[in-house]
NUNU-28251 format. One line per 10 residues: number of its first residue (from 1); for each residue x, y, z of C-alpha. Coordinates in Angstrom, 3 decimals, padded with zeros to 6 digits. Example, Ala and Ser with C-alpha at 12.3 -4.5 7.8 and 13.67 -1.06 7.14 Angstrom:
2
1	012.300/-004.500/007.800 ~ 013.670/-001.060/007.140
This chain:
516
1	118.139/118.962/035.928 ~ 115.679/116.116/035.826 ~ 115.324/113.727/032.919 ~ 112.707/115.582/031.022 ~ 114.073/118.370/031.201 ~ 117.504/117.169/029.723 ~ 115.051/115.627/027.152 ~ 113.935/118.595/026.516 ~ 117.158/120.096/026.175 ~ 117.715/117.877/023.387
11	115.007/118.694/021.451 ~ 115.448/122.136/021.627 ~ 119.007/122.093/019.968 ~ 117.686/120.096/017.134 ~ 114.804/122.094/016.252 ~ 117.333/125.083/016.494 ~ 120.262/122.760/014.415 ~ 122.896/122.307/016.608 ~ 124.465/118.799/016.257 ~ 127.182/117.027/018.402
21	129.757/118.490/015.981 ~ 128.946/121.984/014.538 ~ 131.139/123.591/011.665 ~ 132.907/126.317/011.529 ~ 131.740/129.241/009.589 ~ 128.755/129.814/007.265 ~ 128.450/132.526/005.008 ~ 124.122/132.617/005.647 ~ 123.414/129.605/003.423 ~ 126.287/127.260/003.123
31	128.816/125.940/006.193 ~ 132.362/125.858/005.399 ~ 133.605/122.313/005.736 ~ 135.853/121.595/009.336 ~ 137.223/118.356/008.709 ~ 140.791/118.437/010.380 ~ 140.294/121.657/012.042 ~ 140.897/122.300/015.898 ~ 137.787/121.719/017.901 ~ 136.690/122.904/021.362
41	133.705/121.331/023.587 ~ 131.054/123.503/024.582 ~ 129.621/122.561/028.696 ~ 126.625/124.616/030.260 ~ 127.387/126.117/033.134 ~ 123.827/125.011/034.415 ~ 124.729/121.557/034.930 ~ 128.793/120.831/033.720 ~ 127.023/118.913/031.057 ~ 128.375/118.563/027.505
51	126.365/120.537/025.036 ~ 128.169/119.816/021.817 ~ 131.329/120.430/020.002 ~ 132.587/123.170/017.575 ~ 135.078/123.894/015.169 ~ 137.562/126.744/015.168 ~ 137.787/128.515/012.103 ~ 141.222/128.961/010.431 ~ 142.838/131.651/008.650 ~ 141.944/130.300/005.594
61	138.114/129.800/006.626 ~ 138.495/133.599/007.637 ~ 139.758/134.539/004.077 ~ 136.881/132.225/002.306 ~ 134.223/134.223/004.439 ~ 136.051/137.850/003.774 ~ 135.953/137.039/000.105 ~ 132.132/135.750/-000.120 ~ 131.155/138.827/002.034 ~ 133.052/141.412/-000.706
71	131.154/139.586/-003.143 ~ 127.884/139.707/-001.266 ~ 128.050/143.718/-000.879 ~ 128.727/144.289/-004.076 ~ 124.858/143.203/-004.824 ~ 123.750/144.428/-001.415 ~ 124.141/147.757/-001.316 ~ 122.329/147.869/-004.270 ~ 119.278/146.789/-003.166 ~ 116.993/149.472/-002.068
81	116.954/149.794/001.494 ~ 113.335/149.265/002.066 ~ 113.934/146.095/000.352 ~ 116.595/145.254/002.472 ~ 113.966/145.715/005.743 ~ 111.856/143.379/004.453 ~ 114.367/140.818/004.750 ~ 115.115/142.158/008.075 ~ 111.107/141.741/008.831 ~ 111.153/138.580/007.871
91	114.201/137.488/010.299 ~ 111.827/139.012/012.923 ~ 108.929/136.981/012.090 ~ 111.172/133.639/012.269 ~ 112.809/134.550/015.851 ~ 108.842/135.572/017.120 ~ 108.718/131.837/015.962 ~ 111.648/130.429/017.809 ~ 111.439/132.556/020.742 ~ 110.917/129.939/023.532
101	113.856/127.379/022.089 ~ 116.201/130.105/021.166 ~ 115.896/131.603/024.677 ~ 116.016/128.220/026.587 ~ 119.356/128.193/024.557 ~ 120.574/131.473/025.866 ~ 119.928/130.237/029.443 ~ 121.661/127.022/029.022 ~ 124.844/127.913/027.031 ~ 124.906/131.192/028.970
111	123.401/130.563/032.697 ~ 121.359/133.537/032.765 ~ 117.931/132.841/033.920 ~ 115.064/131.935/030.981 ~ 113.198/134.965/032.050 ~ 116.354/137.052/030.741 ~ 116.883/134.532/028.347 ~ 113.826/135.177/026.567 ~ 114.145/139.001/026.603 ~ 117.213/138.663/025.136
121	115.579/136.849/022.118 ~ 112.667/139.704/022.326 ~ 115.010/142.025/022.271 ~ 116.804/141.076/018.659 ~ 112.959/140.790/017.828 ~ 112.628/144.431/018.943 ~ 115.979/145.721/016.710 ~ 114.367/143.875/014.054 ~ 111.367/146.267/014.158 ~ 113.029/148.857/014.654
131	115.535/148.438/011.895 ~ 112.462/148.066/009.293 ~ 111.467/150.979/010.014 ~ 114.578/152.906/010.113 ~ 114.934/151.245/006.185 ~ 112.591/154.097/004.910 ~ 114.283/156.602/006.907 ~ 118.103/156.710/006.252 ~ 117.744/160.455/006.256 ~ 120.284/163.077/005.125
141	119.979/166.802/005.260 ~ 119.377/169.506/002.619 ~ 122.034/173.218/003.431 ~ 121.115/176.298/001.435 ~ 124.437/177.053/-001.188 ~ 126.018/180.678/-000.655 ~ 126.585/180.091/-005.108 ~ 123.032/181.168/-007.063 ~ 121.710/177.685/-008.949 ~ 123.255/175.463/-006.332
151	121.960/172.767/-004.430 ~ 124.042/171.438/-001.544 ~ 122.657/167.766/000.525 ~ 124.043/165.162/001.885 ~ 123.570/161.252/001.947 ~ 124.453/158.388/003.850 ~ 126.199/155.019/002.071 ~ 126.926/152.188/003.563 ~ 130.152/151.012/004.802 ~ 131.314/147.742/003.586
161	132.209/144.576/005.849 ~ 130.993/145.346/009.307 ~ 133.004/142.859/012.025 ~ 131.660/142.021/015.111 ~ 132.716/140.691/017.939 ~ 130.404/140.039/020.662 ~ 131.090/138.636/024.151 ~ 129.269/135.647/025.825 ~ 126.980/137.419/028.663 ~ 124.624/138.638/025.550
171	125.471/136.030/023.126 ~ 122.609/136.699/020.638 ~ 121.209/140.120/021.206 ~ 124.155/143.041/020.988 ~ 124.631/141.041/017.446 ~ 121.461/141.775/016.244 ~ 122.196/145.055/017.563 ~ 124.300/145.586/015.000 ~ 123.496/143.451/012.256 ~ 120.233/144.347/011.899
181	121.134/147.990/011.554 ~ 124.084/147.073/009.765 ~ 122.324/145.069/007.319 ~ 119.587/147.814/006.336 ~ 122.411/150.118/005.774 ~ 123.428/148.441/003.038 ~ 126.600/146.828/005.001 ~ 127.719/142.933/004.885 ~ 128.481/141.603/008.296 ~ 131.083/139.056/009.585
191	130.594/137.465/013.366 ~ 133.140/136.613/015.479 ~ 130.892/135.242/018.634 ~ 132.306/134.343/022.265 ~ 133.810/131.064/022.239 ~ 132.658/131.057/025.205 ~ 128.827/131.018/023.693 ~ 128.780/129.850/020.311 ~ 125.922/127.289/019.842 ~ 123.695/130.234/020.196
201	125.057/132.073/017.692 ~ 125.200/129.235/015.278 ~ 121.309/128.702/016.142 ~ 121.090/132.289/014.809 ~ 122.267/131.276/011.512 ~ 119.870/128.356/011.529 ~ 116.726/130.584/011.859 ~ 118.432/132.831/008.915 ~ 119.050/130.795/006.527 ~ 115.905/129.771/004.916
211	115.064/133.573/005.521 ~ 117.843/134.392/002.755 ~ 117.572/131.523/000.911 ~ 113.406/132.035/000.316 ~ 114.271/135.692/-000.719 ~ 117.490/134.462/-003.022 ~ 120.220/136.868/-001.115 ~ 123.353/136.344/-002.161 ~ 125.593/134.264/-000.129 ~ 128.052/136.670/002.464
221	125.587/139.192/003.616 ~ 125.155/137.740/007.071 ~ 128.373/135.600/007.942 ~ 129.739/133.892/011.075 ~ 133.198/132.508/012.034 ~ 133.850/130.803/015.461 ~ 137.393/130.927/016.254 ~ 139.348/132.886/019.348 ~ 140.768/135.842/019.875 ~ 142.927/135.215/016.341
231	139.980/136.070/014.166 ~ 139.450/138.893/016.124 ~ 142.755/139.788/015.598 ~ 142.708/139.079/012.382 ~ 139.320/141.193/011.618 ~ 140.902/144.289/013.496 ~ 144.256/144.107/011.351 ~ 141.992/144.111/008.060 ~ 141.672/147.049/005.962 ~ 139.144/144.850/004.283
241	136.703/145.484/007.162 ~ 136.153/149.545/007.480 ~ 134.267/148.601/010.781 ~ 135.098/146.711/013.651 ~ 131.984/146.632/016.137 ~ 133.751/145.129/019.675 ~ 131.411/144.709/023.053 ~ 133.961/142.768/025.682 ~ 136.343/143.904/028.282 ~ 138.492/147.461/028.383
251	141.583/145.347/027.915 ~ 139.717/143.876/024.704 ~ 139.060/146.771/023.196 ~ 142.165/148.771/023.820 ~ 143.716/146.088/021.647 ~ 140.559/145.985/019.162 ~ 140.638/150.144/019.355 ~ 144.472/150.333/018.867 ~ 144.784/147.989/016.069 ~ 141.934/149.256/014.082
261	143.008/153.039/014.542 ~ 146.470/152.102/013.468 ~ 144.950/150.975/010.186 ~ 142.689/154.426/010.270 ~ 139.610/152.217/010.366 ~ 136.390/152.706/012.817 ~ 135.797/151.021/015.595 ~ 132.711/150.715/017.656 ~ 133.344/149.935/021.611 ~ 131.037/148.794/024.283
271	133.545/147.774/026.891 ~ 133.548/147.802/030.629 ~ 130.656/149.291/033.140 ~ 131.626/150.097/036.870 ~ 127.605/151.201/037.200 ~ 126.566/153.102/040.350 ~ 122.865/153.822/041.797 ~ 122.508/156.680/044.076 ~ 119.970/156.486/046.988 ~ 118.699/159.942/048.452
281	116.597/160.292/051.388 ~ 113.877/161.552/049.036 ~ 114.184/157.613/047.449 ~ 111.385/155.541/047.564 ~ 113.113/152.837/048.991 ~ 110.461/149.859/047.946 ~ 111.033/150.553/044.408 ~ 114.705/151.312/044.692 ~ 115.737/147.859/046.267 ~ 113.700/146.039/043.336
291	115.982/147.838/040.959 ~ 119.178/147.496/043.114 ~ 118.844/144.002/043.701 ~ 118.075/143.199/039.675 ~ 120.965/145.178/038.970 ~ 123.173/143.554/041.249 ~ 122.118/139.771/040.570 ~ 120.255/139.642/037.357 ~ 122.678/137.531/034.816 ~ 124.855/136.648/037.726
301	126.742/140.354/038.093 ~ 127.784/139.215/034.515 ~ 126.126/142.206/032.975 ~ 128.590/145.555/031.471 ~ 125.287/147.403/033.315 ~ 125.495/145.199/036.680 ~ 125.036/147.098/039.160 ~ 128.447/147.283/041.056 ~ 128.268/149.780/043.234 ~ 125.571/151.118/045.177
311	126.013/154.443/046.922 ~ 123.534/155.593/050.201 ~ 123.108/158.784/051.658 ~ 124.225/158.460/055.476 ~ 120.879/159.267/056.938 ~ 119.102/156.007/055.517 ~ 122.496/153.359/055.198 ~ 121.681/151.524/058.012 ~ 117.865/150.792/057.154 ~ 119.205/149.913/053.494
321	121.757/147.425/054.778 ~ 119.316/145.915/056.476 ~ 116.689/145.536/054.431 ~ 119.450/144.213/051.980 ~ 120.581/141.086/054.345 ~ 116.887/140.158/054.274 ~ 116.543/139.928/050.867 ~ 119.805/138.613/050.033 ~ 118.971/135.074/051.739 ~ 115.895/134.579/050.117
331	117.579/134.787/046.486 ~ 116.230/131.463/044.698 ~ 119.807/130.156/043.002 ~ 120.031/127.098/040.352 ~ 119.450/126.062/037.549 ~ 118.142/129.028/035.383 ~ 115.630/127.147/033.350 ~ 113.534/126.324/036.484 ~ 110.591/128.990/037.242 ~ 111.401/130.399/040.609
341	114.887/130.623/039.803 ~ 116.754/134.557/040.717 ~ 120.182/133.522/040.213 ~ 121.744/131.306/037.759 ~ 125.303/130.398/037.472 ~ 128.284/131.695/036.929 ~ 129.541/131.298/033.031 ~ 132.483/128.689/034.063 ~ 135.168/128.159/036.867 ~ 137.347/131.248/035.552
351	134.194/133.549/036.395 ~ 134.537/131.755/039.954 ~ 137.489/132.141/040.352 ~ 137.882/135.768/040.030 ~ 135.150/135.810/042.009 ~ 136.402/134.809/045.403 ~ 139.620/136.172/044.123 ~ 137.556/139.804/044.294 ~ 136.182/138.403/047.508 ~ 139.547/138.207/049.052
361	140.482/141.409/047.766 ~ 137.948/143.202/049.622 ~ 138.989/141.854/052.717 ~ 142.867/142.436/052.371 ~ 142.105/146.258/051.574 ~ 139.821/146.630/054.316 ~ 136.306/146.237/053.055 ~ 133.865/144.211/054.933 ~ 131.816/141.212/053.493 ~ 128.915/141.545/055.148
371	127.063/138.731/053.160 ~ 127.720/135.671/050.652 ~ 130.916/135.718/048.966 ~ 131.330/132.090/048.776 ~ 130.760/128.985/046.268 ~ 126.990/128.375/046.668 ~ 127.854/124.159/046.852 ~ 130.941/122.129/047.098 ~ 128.800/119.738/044.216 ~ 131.167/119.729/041.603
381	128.249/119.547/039.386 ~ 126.594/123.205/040.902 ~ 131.102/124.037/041.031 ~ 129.800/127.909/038.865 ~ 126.709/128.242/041.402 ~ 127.811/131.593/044.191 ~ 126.054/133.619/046.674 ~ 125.663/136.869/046.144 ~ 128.179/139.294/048.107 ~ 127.025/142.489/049.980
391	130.143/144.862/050.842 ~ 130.857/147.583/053.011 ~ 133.990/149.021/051.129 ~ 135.236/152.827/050.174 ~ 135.442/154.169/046.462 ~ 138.852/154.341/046.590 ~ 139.738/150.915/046.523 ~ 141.744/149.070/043.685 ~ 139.005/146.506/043.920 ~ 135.835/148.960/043.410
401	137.894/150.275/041.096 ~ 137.610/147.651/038.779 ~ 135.365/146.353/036.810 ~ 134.478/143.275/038.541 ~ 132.235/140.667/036.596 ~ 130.552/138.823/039.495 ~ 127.554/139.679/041.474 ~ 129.322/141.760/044.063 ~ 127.365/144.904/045.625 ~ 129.578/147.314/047.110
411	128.285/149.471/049.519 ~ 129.138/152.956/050.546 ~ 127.949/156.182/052.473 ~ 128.018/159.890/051.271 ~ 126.175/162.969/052.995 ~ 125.626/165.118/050.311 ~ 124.865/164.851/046.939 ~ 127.776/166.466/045.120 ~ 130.027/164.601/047.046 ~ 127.571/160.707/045.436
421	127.963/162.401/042.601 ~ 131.587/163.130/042.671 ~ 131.625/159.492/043.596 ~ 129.502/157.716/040.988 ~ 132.234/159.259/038.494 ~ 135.310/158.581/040.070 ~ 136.324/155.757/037.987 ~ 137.705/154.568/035.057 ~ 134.344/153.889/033.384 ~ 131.269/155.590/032.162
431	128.638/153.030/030.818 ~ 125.120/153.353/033.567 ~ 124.532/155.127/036.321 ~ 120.853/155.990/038.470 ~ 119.745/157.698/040.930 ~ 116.806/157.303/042.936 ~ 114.900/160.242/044.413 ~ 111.042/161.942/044.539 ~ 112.923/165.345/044.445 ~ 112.861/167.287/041.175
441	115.850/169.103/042.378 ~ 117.831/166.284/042.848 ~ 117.773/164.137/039.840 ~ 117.477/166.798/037.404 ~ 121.641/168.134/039.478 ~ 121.954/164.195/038.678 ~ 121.314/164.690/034.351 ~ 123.126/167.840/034.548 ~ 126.138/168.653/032.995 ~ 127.831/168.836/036.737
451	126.252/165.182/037.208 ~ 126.574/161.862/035.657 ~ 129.311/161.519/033.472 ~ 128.173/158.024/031.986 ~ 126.217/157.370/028.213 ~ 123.461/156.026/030.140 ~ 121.798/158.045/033.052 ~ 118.365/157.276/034.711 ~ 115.565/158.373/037.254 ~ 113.803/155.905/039.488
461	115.148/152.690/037.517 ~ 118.237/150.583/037.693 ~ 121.306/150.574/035.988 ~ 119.992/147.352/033.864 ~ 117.558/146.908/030.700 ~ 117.812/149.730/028.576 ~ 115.563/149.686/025.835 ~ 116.580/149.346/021.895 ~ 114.854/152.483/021.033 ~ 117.692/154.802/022.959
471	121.519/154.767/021.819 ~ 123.301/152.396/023.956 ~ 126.826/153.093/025.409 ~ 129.274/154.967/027.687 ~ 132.382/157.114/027.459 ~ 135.640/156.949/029.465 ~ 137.056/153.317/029.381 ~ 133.870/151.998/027.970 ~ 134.754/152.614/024.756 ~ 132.684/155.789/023.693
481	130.767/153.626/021.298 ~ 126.598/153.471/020.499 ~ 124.486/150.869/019.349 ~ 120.829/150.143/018.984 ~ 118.719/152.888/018.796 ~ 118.367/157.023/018.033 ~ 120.970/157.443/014.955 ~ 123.488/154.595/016.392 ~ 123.019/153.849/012.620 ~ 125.153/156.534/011.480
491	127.971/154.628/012.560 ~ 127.467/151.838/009.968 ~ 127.526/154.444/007.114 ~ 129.904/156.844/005.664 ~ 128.461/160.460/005.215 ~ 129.157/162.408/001.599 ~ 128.134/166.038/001.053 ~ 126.615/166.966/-002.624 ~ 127.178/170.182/-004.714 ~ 124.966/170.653/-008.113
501	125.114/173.452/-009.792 ~ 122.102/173.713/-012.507 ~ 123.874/177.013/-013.543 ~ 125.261/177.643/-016.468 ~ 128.487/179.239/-014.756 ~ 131.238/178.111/-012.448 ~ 130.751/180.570/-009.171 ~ 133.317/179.357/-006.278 ~ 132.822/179.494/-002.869 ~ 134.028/182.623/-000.527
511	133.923/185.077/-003.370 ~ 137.145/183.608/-004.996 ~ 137.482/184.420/-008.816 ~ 139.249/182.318/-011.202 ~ 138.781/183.329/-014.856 ~ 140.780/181.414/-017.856
């Protein structure tokens, strides 16, 4: 980066309050104090630089926030939920406000380009909107009693202490995902971020604060707590927290899932995506590579709705392969914050390394790399910079298999489409899947019950960028979970059915007498 823009690197993280040493937790208005706890250094991946430092929370920190947040529902829940939206309005209006230096963050801490790291920030702008409007409409249902003078409904209530743990590729966004909704439910909220990503969450907190404190919420509605994976253990052992909201790998959440259920809690999983686009001769092939190659690329490959593996009828392979190795080259990749950037950087060495470790694996079990696959500079300075890989490989493979966070495309032939079907969902995961084609017949096989087997299925777009207004998510080994839109919000709330009888007898249900 050049001198001004390092400059202006600076100035960004103190208009969003991030100082050389940042504390630990913050229960919306007041930081916990960190002297003598452990600390870890936070470097971008755009540059190796040193961004700041943090402080880990410690088990005591995680008991000081649990406490303030049962505090802080006990007053919440009884504010009325429209109320509650306001605040949530409000939070909107203040990231509209930060938008360009709360992005630029993103990019930096993250190394996804400032084009996604600006729709990530318009995206918790979007949840907020939408969660201000869902505030009027927590909606139950009204059933018609078999008993005369009865009047059965049922209402929604929230929850509790909602925990979530969100992973670094969408440091800010899947937490407003939740929160927001949470929040107008009437729940409390605790935030375990990526240590990976932190600075952007505590930048979060920042533009929150005065929100809360101008409206005089009670301290513990909207906490955070930077630590490892022990607060998330912690959180998912808690039969304080009734909800456990995870987004990370499958291995994650089987832990997350298996602790939580032991304690017959709820958890909410978005875990691993092994995404698949189908191209049928009827594809328009112009728009299909735009939508492949975003898929494939955009964030790196470090998406859960990457595009992974890309799956071509036989009649039109070669022409896509080709048209593929002359895009590939021409991929812009550096730093993220400048303009004409495609492709950032990895999010550290570990990424890289599993990388060309994924690479390799290809090659030993008979793939073919037919592009990329290597470090994009031997600059120690540019050491998370790759090229993009391109790979002729079969389904079967362990390595497809996987889910592998890196921008690898994998690239396979089928002849017809029950058999690209059959292959799209023959894996271990069911988060995205697409299928490009002009012919009705086609996609609508593809959204039948006999096609996709993922949460997310779509027509003539990528695998990438849903929208908040849809329920987000995927079955199999990705968890089963939804977030964002349609009634995701259900899953912050607890359901209870209501009898009143304006009678002045005691009818039972199913006939039954019972006369003392």
């Amino acid at each position: 980066m050049t001198q001004q823009a390092s400059t202006s690197i600076q100035h960004i993280l103190s208009e969003l309050g991030i100082l050389p040493e940042n504390n630990a937790a913050s229960t919306g208005q007041t930081w916990l104090a960190s002297e003598g706890r452990e600390t870890r250094e936070i470097f971008s991946p755009v540059n190796g630089h040193k961004i700041a430092s943090v402080s880990l929370a410690s088990k005591d920190d995680y008991e000081t926030i649990i406490k303030k947040a049962q505090e802080a529902f006990v007053v919440w829940r009884k504010i009325p939920a429209p109320k509650r939206g306001e605040i949530i309005r409000q939070y909107g209006e203040k990231l509209r406000e930060y938008k360009q230096e709360l992005g630029t963050l993103v990019s930096y801490e993250m190394g996804k380009i400032l084009q996604e790291g600006l729709g990530e920030v318009q995206e918790m702008i979007d949840i907020c909107d939408f969660a201000v409007g869902l505030s009027r409409q927590l909606h139950g249902l009204t059933m018609h009693s078999e008993r005369p003078s009865h009047r059965m409904y049922e209402q929604w209530h929230p929850l509790g202490i909602v925990g979530i743990i969100s992973a670094f590729n969408f440091p800010v966004a899947v937490w407003s995902w939740n929160a927001m909704l949470a929040a107008v439910c009437g729940d409390v909220c605790i935030w375990k971020p990526s240590e990976k990503t932190p600075l952007s969450a505590i930048a979060c907190q920042h533009i929150l604060k005065n929100v809360l404190a101008d409206n005089e919420i009670p301290e513990g509605v909207f906490n955070l707590i930077i630590g490892d994976y022990r607060i998330g253990e912690l959180m998912s052992n808690d039969t304080r927290v009734p909800l456990v909201s995870a987004t990370g790998s499958t291995r994650m959440g089987k832990k997350v899932g298996a602790a939580v259920g032991a304690r017959l809690g709820r958890s909410l999983l978005e875990l691993g995506g092994n995404n698949a686009i189908i191209l049928t001769p009827n594809a328009d092939l112009n728009m299909a590579l735009q939508g492949v190659v975003f898929g494939a690329v955009g964030t790196c490959g470090q998406r859960c709705t990457s595009t992974r593996r890309l799956i071509i009828h036989s009649s039109i392979y070669e022409q896509v392969k080709e048209r593929l190795l002359g895009i590939y080259p021409q991929l812009r990749i550096g730093s993220p914050l400048e303009k004409d950037t495609l492709v950032g950087p990895m999010i550290d060495k570990a990424a890289v390394e599993q990388f060309l470790k994924a690479v390799e694996a290809v090659k030993e079990q008979g793939g073919k790399i037919i592009y990329g696959g290597t470090l994009y500079s031997e600059d120690s300075s540019l050491g998370n910079y790759v090229v993009p890989c391109l790979a002729e490989v079969k389904n079967e493979m362990p390595i497809v298999q996987e889910e592998t966070f890196a921008p690898i495309l994998y690239l396979m032939q089928y002849d017809e489409l029950e058999e690209a079907i059959a292959i799209q969902n023959n894996v271990k995961q069911g988060l995205s899947s697409a299928i490009f084609s002009d012919s009705l017949k086609e996609t609508e096989q593809f959204l039948s019950a006999a096609g996709s087997d993922c949460g997310i299925a779509n027509v003539n777009i990528g695998t990438s960028g849903a929208e908040i207004g849809g329920a987000f998510g995927g079955e199999k080994e990705t968890g089963g979970g939804r977030e964002s839109g349609s009634d995701a919000w259900k899953a912050y709330m607890r359901r209870q059915t209501n009898t009143i009888n304006y009678s002045s007898d005691i009818p039972l249900a199913q006939g039954i007498h019972f006369d003392i």
